[in-house]
N, C-alpha and C positions, 0 to 999 in steps of 0.2 A: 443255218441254224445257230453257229459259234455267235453270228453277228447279231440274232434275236435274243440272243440269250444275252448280250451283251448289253443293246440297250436296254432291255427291262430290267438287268442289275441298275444301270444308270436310271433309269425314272425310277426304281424304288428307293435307290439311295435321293433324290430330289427331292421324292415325297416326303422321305422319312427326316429330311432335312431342314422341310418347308416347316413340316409339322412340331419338328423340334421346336424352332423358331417362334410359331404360331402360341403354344404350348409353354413355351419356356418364359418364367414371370421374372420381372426385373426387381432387384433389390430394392428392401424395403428399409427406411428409416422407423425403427421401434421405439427409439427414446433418444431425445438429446439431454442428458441429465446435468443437475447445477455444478456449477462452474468451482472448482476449489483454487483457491488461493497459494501458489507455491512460493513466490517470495515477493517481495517488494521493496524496491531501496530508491531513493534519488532519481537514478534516471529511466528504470526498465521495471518493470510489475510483469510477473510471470505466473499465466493462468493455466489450467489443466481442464479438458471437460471428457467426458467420457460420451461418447455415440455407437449406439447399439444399432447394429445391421443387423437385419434380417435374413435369411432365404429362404423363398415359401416355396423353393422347388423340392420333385423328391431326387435330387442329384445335386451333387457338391458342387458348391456355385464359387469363381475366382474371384473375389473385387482386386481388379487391376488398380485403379485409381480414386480418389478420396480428396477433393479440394474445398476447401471450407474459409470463409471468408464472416469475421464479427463485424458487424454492425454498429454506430451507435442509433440516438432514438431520431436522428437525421437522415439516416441511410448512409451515413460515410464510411466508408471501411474504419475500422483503427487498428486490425491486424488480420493478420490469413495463418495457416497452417497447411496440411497436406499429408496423406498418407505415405509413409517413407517407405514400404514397398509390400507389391501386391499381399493379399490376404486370404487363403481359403476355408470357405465358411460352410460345413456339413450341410446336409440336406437335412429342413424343416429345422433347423437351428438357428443360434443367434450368439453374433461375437460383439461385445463391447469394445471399443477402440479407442486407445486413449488420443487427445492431441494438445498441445503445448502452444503455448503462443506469449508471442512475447510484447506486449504492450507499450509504448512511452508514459511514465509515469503523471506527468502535470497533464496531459489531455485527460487521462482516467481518471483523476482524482477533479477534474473540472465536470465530469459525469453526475458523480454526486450525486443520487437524491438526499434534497437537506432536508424530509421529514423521514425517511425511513432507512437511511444510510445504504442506499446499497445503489448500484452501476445498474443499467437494463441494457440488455445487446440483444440482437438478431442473430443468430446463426444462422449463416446461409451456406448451403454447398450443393455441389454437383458431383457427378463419380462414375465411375464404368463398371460394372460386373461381366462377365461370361461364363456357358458353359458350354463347355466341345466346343471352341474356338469362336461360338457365337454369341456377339457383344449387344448388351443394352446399356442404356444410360437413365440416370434416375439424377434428379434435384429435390432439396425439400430444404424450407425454413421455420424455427420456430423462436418464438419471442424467449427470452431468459436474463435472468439476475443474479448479483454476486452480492452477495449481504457483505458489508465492512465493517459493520458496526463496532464488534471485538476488537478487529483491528485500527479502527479510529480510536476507540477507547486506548488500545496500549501503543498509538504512535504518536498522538496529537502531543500528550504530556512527555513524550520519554525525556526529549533535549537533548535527543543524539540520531547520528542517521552515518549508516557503514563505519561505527564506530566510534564516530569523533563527534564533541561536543556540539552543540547547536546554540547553548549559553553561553557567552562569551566574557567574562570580567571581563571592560576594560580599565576602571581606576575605580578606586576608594580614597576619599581623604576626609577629614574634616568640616564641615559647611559652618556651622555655628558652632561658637564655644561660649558655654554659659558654667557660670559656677555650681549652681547642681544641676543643669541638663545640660547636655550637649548634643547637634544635632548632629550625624556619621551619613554621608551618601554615597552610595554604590552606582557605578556608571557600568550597563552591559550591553553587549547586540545580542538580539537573538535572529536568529535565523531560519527561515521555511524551505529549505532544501526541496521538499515535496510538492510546495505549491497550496496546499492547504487553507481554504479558508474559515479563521479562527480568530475569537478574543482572548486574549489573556488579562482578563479581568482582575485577575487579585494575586498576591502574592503575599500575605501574610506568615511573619516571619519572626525567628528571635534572633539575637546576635549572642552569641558563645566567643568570651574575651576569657584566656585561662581557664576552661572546659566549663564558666558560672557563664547561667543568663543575665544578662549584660544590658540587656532593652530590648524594646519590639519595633516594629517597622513591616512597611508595606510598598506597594509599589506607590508613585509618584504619580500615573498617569497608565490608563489601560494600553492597551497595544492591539492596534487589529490588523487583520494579514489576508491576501486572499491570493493568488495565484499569479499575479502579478508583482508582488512583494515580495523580493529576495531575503529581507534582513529590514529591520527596525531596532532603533538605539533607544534605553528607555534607562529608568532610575529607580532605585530603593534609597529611602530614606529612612534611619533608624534614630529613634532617641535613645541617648544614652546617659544612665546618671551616675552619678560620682565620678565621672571623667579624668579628674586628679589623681582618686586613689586609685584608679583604674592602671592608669600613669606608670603611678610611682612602685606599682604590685609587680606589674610585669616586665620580668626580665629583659626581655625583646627590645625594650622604648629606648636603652642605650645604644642599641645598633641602627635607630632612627627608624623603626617600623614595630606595632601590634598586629600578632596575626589574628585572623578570626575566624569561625567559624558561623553562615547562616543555615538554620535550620528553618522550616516553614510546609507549606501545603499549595502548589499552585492551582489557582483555579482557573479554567478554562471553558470555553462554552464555544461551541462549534457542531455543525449540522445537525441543530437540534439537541445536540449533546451539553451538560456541563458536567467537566470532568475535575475532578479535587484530586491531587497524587501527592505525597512530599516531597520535596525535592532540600538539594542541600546544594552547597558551595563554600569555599574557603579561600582567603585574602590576605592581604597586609595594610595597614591604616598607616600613611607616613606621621612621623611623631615628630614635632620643633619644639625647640628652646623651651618656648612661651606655654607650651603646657604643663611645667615642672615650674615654674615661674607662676602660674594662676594663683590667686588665694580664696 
């Protein structure tokens, strides 16, 4: 009797085991939602996306595991992520999950779309849930994009990247010395730390000699940049008139330099974008003999 009664506990725990199993529905991907932007510098681009699971059982379901793997529009990975540990998600509920991933910045910004500024990735992932110790597995992929627009607009112009300049003076001196004009050229590198493909089209500018406008000037020659382009060397060239009295006003030309200040608007045109910001800079113009000597 003890033995009959034994195995029929055993085949009804079987059944009710089978049926659990038969019965019990595997996690549901509800939303893979757009991707936010948490920072971007030089080498590393750090993205956040939020994925909603689901549980359409009526009992509290565990997601043990969560592996998620971005895409580009190749199929190449360009980063993964993972669930950092197990999750339990109520019955008939739904948990959003954040995940973080960490990008190399010149592949991403090589993504680009140049008409509508934004990255497209795949999310792909696989994952485990259980309930009462019994495990399903679930996969799901869906297409998504990262708009950059805002931030192409407030990076392409800034001319700084993790603090430090990206405009580089490197000399100001002289070119032509005429009795009422004189021509003033500035030599600078600029620098794409990001990889960035952009023109720098114009640089229209004043020069500020003794806090008075002094002449105007512009760039010498555009500058184009794409992802392979570390740095490019370019020139402003300013007219300057009354260059004597300019001279002989400012205190500074005894100790053999004018400082200056340019003030101006850069203009920029890049993935579809042209962007105008102002920008500024300040110098010193070496001063010789021969310009106290002009008549």
């Amino acid at each position: 009797m003890n033995r009959l009664l034994s195995w029929s506990l055993l085949l009804i725990s079987v059944l009710a085991l089978a049926s659990c199993k038969c019965l019990f529905k595997k996690p549901a991907v509800e939303k893979v939602h757009d991707f936010k932007l948490i920072t971007m510098n030089p080498d590393k681009t750090e993205l956040e996306v939020a994925i909603t699971i689901s549980n359409p059982n009526s009992y509290t379901l565990k997601l043990n595991t969560m592996d998620v793997e971005f895409l580009n529009r190749n199929r190449e990975m360009v980063g993964k992520a993972k669930l950092a540990a197990p999750v339990e998600i109520p019955k008939k509920k739904s948990n959003a999950l954040n995940f973080r991933v960490s990008l190399d910045t010149r592949p991403t910004v090589k993504m680009i779309n140049h008409s509508d500024q934004k990255v497209y990735f795949y999310v792909s992932g696989k994952g485990n849930g259980s309930v009462w110790g019994i495990g399903k597995k679930f996969e799901f992929e869906e297409a998504r994009e990262l708009d950059l627009k805002e931030q192409l607009k407030s990076l392409i112009p800034r001319f700084s990247a993790d603090g430090m300049d990206v405009f580089k003076l490197k000399r100001s001196y002289v070119e032509k010395l005429g009795i009422t004009e004189t021509q003033v050229r500035m030599d600078f590198v600029l620098m794409n730390p990001y990889g960035l493909m952009f023109k720098l089209s114009g640089f229209p500018a004043s020069i500020y000699i003794n806090n008075k406008d002094s002449g105007k000037g512009e760039l010498l020659e555009p500058l184009s940049f794409d992802e392979k382009v570390y740095s490019r060397e370019g020139s402003m060239v300013f007219k300057v008139s009354n260059w004597k009295s300019i001279v002989n006003a400012v205190k500074g030309a005894v100790k053999g330099e004018i400082s200056y200040e340019v003030k101006g608007n850069v203009v920029i045109e890049g993935y579809g974008l042209k962007i105008t910001k102002p920008y500024s800079y300040k110098g010193s113009i070496p001063v010789s003999l021969s310009d106290y000597l002009l008549n």
